[in-house]
C-alpha positions, 0 to 999 in steps of 0.5 A, spaced: 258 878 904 264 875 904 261 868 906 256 868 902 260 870 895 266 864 898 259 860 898 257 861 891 264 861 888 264 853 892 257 851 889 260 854 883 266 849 883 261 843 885 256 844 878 261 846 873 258 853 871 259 859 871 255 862 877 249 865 875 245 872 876 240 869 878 242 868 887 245 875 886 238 879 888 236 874 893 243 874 897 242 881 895 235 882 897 237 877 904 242 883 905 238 888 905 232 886 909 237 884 914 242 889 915 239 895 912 235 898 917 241 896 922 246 900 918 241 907 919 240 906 926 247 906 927 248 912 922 243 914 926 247 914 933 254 916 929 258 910 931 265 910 927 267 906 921 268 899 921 272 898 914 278 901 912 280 901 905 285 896 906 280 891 908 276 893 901 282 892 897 283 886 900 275 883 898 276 885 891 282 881 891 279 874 893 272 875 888 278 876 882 281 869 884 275 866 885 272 868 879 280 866 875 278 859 878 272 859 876 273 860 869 280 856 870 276 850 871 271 850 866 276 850 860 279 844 864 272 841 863 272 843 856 279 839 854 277 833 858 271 833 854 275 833 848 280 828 850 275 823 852 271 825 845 278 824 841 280 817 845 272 814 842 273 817 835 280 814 835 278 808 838 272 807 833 277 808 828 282 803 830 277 798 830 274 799 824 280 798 820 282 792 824 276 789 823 276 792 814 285 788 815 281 781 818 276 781 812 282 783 807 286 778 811 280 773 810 279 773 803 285 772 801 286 767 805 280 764 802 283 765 795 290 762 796 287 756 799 283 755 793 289 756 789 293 751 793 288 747 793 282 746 788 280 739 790 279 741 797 276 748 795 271 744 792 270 739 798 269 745 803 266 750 799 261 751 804 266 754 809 270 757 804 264 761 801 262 769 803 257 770 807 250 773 805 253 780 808 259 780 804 255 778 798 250 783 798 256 788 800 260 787 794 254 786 790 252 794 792 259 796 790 260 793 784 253 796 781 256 802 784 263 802 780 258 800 773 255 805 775 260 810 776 263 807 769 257 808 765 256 815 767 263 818 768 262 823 762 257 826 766 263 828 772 265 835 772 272 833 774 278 834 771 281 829 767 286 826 770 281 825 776 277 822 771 282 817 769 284 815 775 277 813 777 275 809 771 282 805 772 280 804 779 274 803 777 275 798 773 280 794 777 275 793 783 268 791 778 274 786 774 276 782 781 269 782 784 264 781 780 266 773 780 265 772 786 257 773 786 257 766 783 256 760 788 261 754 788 262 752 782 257 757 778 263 762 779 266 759 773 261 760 769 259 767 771 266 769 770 266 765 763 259 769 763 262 776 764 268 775 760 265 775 755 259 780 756 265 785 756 267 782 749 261 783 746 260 790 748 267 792 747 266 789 739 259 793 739 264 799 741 269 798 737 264 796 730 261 802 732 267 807 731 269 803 726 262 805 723 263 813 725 271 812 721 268 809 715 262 815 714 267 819 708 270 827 710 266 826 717 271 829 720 273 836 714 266 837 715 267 838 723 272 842 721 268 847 716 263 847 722 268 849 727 270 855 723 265 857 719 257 855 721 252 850 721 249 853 715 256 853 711 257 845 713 249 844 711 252 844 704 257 839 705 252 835 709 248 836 702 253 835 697 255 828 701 248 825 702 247 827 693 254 823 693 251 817 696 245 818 691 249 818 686 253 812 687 247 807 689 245 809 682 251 809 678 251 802 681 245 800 679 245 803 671 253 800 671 250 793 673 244 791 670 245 796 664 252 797 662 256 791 664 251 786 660 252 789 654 259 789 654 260 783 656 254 779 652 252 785 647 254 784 640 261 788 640 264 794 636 263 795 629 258 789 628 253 793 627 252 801 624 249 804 631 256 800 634 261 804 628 263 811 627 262 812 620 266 812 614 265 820 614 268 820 621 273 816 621 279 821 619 277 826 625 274 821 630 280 820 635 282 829 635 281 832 641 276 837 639 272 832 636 272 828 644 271 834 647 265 835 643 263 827 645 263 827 638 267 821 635 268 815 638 264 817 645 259 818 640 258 811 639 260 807 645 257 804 652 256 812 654 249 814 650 243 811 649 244 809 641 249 803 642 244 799 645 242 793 641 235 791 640 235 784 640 229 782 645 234 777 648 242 777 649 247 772 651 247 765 654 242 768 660 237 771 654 238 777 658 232 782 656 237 787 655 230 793 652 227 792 658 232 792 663 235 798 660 227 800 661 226 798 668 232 801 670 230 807 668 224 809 671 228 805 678 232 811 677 226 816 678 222 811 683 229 811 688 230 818 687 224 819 690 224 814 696 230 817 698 228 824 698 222 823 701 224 819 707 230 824 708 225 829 708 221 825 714 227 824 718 230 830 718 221 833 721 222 828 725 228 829 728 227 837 729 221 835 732 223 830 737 230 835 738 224 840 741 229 845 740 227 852 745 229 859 746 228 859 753 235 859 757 240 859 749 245 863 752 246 859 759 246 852 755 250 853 750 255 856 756 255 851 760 253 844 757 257 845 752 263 843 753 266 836 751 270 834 757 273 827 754 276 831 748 284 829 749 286 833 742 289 839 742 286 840 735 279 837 736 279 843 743 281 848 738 276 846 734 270 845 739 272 852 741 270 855 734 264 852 734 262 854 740 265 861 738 259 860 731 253 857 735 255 864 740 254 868 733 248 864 731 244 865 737 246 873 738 243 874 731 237 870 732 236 874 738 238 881 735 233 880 729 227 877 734 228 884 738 229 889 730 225 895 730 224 897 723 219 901 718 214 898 716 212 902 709 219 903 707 221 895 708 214 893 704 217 898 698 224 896 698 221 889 697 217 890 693 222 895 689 227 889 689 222 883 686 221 888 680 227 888 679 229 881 680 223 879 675 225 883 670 232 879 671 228 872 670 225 875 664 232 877 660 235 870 662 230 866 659 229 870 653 237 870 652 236 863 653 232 862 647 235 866 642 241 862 643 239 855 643 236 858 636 241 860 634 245 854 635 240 851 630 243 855 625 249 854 626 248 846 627 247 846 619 253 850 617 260 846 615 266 851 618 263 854 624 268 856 631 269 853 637 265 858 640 259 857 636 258 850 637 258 851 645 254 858 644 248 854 649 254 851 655 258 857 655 251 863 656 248 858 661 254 857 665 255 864 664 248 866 666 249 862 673 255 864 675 253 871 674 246 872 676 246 870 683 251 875 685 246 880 681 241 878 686 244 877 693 247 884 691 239 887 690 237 883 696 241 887 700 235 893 700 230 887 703 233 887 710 231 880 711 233 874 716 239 871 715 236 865 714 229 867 711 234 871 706 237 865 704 231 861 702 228 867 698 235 867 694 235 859 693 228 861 691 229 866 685 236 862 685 231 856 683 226 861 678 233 862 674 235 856 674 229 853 673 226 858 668 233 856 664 233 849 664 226 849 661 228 855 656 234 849 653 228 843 654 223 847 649 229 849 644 231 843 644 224 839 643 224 843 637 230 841 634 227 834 636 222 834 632 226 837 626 230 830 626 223 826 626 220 830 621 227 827 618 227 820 619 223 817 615 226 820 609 233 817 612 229 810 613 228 810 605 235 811 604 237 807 607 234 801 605 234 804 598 242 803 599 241 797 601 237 795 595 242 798 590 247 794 594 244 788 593 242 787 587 247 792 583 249 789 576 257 788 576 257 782 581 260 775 580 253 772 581 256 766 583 260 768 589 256 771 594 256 778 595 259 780 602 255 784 607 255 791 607 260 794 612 257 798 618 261 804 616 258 805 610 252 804 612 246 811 612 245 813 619 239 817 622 239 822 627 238 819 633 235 824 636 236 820 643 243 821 643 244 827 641 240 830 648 244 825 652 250 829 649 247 835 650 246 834 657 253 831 658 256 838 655 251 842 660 254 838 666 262 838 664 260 846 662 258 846 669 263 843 672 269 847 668 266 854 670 265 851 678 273 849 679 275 856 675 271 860 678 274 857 685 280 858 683 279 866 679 274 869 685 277 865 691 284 862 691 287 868 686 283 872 690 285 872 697 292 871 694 292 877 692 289 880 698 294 876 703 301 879 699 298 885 696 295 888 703 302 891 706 303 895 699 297 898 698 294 905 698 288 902 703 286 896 707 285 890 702 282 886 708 278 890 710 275 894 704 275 892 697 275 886 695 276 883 701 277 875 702 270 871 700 265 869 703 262 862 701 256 862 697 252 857 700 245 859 695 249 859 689 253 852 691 247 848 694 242 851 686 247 849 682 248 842 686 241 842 685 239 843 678 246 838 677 243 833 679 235 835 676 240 834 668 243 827 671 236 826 672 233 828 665 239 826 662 241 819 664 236 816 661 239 818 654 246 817 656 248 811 662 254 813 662 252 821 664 251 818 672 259 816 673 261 822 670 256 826 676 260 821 681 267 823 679 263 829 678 261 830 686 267 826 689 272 831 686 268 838 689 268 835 695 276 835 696 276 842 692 271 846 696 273 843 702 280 846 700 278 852 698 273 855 703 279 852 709 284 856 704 281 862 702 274 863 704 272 867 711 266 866 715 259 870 714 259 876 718 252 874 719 253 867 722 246 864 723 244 857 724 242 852 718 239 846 722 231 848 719 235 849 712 236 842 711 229 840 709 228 846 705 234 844 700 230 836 700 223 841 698 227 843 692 230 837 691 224 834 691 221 840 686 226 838 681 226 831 681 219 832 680 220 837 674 225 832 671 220 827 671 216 831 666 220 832 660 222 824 661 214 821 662 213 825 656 219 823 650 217 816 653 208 816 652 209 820 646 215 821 642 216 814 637 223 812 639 229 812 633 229 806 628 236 805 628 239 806 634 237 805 642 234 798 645 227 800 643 228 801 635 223 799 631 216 800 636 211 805 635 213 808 643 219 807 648 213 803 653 211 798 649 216 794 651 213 792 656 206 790 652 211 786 650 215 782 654 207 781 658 205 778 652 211 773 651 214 772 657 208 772 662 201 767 662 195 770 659 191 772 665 196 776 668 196 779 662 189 781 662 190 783 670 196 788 667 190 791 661 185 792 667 191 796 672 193 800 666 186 802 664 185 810 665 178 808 668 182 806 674 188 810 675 184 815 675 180 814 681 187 812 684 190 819 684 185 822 686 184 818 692 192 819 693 190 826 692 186 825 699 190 821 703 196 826 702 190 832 704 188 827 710 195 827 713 197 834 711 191 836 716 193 832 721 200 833 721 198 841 721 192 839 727 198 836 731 203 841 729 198 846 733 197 842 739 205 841 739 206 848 740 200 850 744 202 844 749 209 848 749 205 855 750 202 851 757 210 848 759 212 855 758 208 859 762 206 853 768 215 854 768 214 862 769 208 860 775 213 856 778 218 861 778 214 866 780 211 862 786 219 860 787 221 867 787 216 869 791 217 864 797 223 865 797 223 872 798 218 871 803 222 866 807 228 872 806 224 877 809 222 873 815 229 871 816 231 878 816 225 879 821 227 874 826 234 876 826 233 884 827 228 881 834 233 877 836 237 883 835 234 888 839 233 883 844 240 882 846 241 890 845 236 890 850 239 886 855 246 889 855 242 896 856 239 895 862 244 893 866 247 898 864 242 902 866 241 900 872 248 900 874 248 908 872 242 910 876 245 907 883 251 912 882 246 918 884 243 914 889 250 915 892 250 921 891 243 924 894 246 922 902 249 926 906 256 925 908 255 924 915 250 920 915 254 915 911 255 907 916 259 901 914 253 898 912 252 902 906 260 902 905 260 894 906 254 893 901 257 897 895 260 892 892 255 887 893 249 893 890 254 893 883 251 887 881 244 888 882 240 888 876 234 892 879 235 899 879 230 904 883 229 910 884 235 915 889 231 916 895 226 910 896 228 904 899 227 898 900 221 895 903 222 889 907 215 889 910 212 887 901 218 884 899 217 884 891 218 878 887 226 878 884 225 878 877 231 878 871 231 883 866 232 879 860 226 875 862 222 881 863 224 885 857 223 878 852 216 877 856 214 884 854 216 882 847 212 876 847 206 880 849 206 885 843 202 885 838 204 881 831 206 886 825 
């Protein structure tokens, strides 16, 4: 036996492997055949024991060594292997970088060369050239560093890493990109590349110049930040009507004003140009101006200092029907810029496709900027993220609100009412007021406050009355979002109502002064008669003209509404500017600094810090610019005052809601709001449009003041500059357009046309959204086929990793076994039939891995075949049925 494990130990060394189970049973089986059957006989004859305990020690000792060397040798292969494996790698590497320093050795040779020598770069710049192989190479890396360049934003690396491989970067697309030309084209493709970049770094730097000039970009970045969307839509607004104002304002500056003054007849020429004689003594006191009385009165600011005249100056310019045409410019502009406003803000929401899938995972982590450098701008960019948080988490909680039904419909309802009936009152007060003015406008001492009865309740009742209506909307339980629109909305029917309450109760007292004026014409030329041809003259002198102050006015009634408008809109102004101050600033004052010595918690309870009123602000701004709409034709000046106007509550409101305002404890979002302010807009600009087109069609114009006195109506200015101006037959085409037999059809195929597109836009707004719907759920498809792959691909790893499992824990277990059922084998014989073959075999039947029964013997006659139990354990597996 001991020959036979010195032999297996041998070929052992020779293959380089741990000697396997597998010649084991058959030495085994070789020994029991054949010394077996010997060992009983002798047991049999009772010969005495060959082996002693010294010579079994012995045995043991030798199968260790070799079992030592056998593992000894195998890790001395293993780390000859990875020596040899370590000296390749190390090789290859050497290698590499040698032949990486030839190339860079190369190349710089081949560029100091052409330094050196240009002459003799150019003879030899075949030889000097790269190789195609190069070309392609630095080709693919330059693309590679442009690439990286455009998309760095994009990387989710640290700053400075970023940096760092932007210079790099830069560095390597700036030393190689010439060298993809040829010879002499190099030149000119690196002259080619200077000045690309050149280009595009001025379209770079024009664009950031075009970002810095967008005026208070960055106040309202900030007011976003810290207060919402909603709050920064409103400056946003205000903003945009700024900029409206301004186109206009230029255009009645320049093509009104200015060629009057300059060309125009000059103060006191005329009387429309002269403050009476009765007036004269008090036309320069401060309460006079500040009742635009006076000298305002008659200057460039209102419609009765324009001449008549058809033409003025040396241009002959048409002074009426510019002053004509400007006007009606000033509705057309209007309502282009607003409605195409409205389509950009409809076709950027819908482009935007903003959806509710997934909110909360985007906002986490898209959006960051990771190019943000500032401290300032991080904190900001961190409180808008902060906002859009709140927004999303309102959205959600009002989409998932429970609520009864029957006592939210009477809650409603029980608000309106009450609302209605708020309406009314305003409107009714109004009324009385505008009436009473009258009154007092016919008595000589009346007070400050009766003058200015009309500004004062107006201003009151807006300033008063949306409070009064945010406080009964409270009972509805609305959106935030869809609140805000029923208040702008009753906001509007105040306003609105209002406005039309004071244009009725004005046309009224207009009327009055027409029904007046012919009286006053006939006294006027009756003065004039007598002043001419009064006896008591020196006939032989020529009498002078009558100086204009002495001259009778009429009312003039265009100038008096100019003038109302424009108290309306200072009025306005002046209650807007002290409301800040009294129930913004004075308060959180007084809450800030009296909040340590008070009996309760002034921040938290009553008052508290204000909140900004967003529908407040975004109506009166509204219905501010509807009076510069109705009133600029009355009074050119009235659109200057607006833009001074606008461009002072911008920096004031800014300063008052970064100082004294808190965010809304229900911060939503205003992103759909922004067409919903241009839907009123629009509304308005239309409901201006209406009072004006009628004093122009139907009410005959003043005879003494204005640029269209003197004609029976305001557009027949136009008849008569087609008449003179024009030839014959394009006056004809004008009466053919102007004929109600053809405007009429006109407007009811607009009519149609806009039904036609509104249906269409409705159809595609409908298949806009079911399209979403089918995205919406083949995404949900996929996610459940995904889900459900993956489970099943989980499952069946789970399932081969338990097989593979029990397998090995089969393995270990049956020779295990087998080993313990030898043990009462040896027990079962007899002690005196015990032979030196069975002692000589037991170290050898230790590492037998078929086990059989105590008693049986082996059979040498049928020798079975010698199997392996991982084998037969793994092949009885394989025959099991799948489950």
């Amino acid at each position: 036996m001991s020959h036979q494990a010195k032999g297996l130990g041998e070929e052992g060394d020779r293959s380089g492997r741990r000697p396997s189970r597998k010649p084991a049973p058959k030495a085994e089986g070789v020994a029991g055949r054949c010394g077996g059957p010997a060992g009983q006989k002798e047991r049999a004859k009772g010969s005495p024991r060959p082996g002693s305990p010294q010579r079994k020690q012995v045995e043991h000792r030798r199968q260790r060594e070799e079992l030592g060397e056998q593992k000894r040798s195998t890790a001395q292969r293993a780390q000859e292997r990875k020596k040899r494996d370590g000296r390749a790698s190390l090789k290859e590497r050497r290698a590499s970088s040698k032949k990486e320093k030839e190339v860079q050795k190369k190349e710089m040779g081949k560029q100091q060369k052409k330094h050196r020598s240009p002459s003799v770069a150019s003879s030899t710049s075949a030889r000097e050239s790269l190789s195609e192989e190069e070309l392609a190479r630095i080709r693919e890396q330059v693309e590679e560093k442009k690439k990286l360049i455009t998309h760095m934003r994009n990387q989710p690396w640290p700053m400075a890493k970023k940096l760092r491989e932007l210079r790099e970067a830069q560095e390597f697309v700036e030393k190689y990109e010439g060298a993809l030309g040829k010879g002499k084209g190099k030149r000119l493709y690196a002259y080619k590349m200077l000045m690309t970049k050149k280009w595009i770094k001025f379209k770079r730097d024009f664009d950031n110049f075009k970002t810095q000039c967008i005026p208070w970009e960055m106040k309202i970045k900030d007011i976003e930040s810290h207060f919402g969307s909603s709050v920064a839509s409103y400056f946003i607004f205000l903003r945009w009507m700024y900029g409206v104002n301004l186109v206009l304002f230029g255009l009645i500056f320049g093509l009104v004003i200015i060629p009057e003054v300059l060309m125009g007849m000059p103060y006191g020429s005329i009387p429309r140009k002269t403050v009476p004689r009765a007036e004269e003594e008090r036309a320069m006191d401060f309460s006079v101006l500040w009742d635009f009385e006076g000298y305002i009165k008659y200057s460039a600011l209102f419609y009765g200092y324009y001449n008549d005249q058809r033409t003025i100056g040396w241009l002959r310019y048409r002074l009426p029907m510019a002053y004509f045409m400007v006007g009606v410019s000033v509705f057309g502009y209007s309502l282009m810029i607003v409605i195409r406003s409205m389509a950009s803000n409809t076709q950027g929401s819908t482009s935007e496709g903003e959806s509710d899938n997934f909110t909360f995972s985007f906002k986490m982590f898209t959006s960051w900027d990771y190019l943000i450098g500032n401290s300032e701008t991080a904190d900001n960019k961190y409180a808008s993220i902060t906002t859009s948080f709140k927004e999303s988490i309102v959205d959600e909680q009002e989409s998932n609100k429970e609520e009864n039904i029957h006592l939210t419909r009477f809650l409603r309802v029980l608000a309106n009412f009450l609302i209605i009936c708020c309406l009314c009152g305003s409107g009714y007060l109004i009324y009385f007021v505008v009436k009473r003015s009258q009154e007092f406008s016919k008595m000589q001492n009346v007070s400050w406050y009766e003058r200015n009865e009309v500004e004062i309740v107006m201003s009151l009742l807006g300033m008063f009355c949306p409070p009064l209506f945010e406080t009964i909307a409270n009972l509805e339980n609305y959106h935030p979002r869809i609140g805000l629109k029923w208040q702008l909305g009753r906001i509007f029917a105040l306003f609105l109502g209002n406005l039309y309450t004071f244009l009725l109760a004005l046309m009224d007292d207009v009327h009055l002064k027409l029904s007046n004026e012919e009286t006053i014409k006939n006294i006027t030329h009756w003065t004039l008669f007598n002043y001419y041809n009064s006896s008591g003259w020196n006939e032989s002198v020529p009498r002078p003209p009558l100086h204009p102050a002495d001259m009778p006015r009429g009312s003039c009634w265009e100038t008096a509404v100019g003038i109302e408008f424009v108290r309306l809109t200072v009025s306005d102004m002046l209650v807007t500017y002290i409301t800040i101050l009294v129930g913004d600033f004075l308060r959180a004052c007084f809450v800030r600094f009296m909040n340590y010595c008070w009996c309760w918690d002034l921040e938290a309870g009553f008052p508290s810090y204000a909140e900004f009123d967003i529908s407040g602000n975004v109506l009166g701004l509204i219905f501010n610019q509807g009076m510069i709409w109705m009133g600029s034709f009355y009074a050119p000046g009235l659109v200057g005052i607006n833009v001074l106007r606008l461009l002072t509550s911008m920096y004031f409101q800014c300063w008052a809601v970064m100082s004294s305002n808190v965010p809304h404890e229900r911060v939503f979002k205003a992103s759909r709001s922004n067409n919903f302010y241009m839907g009123l807009l629009l509304l308005v600009l239309f409901l201006s449009l209406l009072p004006v087109a009628y004093t122009i069609m139907s009410l005959p114009p003043s005879f003494d003041c204005g640029p269209f006195s003197g004609k029976n109506r305001m557009y027949d200015v136009i008849q008569e500059t087609v008449e003179n101006d024009f030839p014959t037959f394009l006056g004809k085409i004008f009466a053919f357009i102007a004929n109600p037999g053809l405007i009429i059809p006109a407007i009811l195929l607009m009519f149609l046309a806009i039904y036609y597109l509104n249906s269409v836009s409705k159809t595609l707004s409908r298949a806009n959204a079911q399209l979403r719907k089918k995205i919406q759920a083949l995404r949900e498809v996929e996610k459940s086929h995904k889900s459900v792959k993956d489970k099943a691909t989980a499952r069946d790893s789970e399932d081969t990793a338990k097989d593979s499992s029990k397998n090995a824990t089969k393995a270990e277990t049956m020779p295990h076994s087998a080993s313990q059922s030898q043990t009462p084998s040896k027990k079962v014989q007899a002690p005196g039939t015990s032979s030196s073959a069975s002692r000589t075999m037991l170290p050898a039947s230790s590492h037998l891995p078929i086990s059989r029964p105590p008693g049986i013997r082996p059979d040498s006659s049928q020798p079975g075949p010698q199997t392996h139990p991982g084998r037969s354990s793994s092949r009885k597996s394989a025959q099991r049925p799948p489950r």
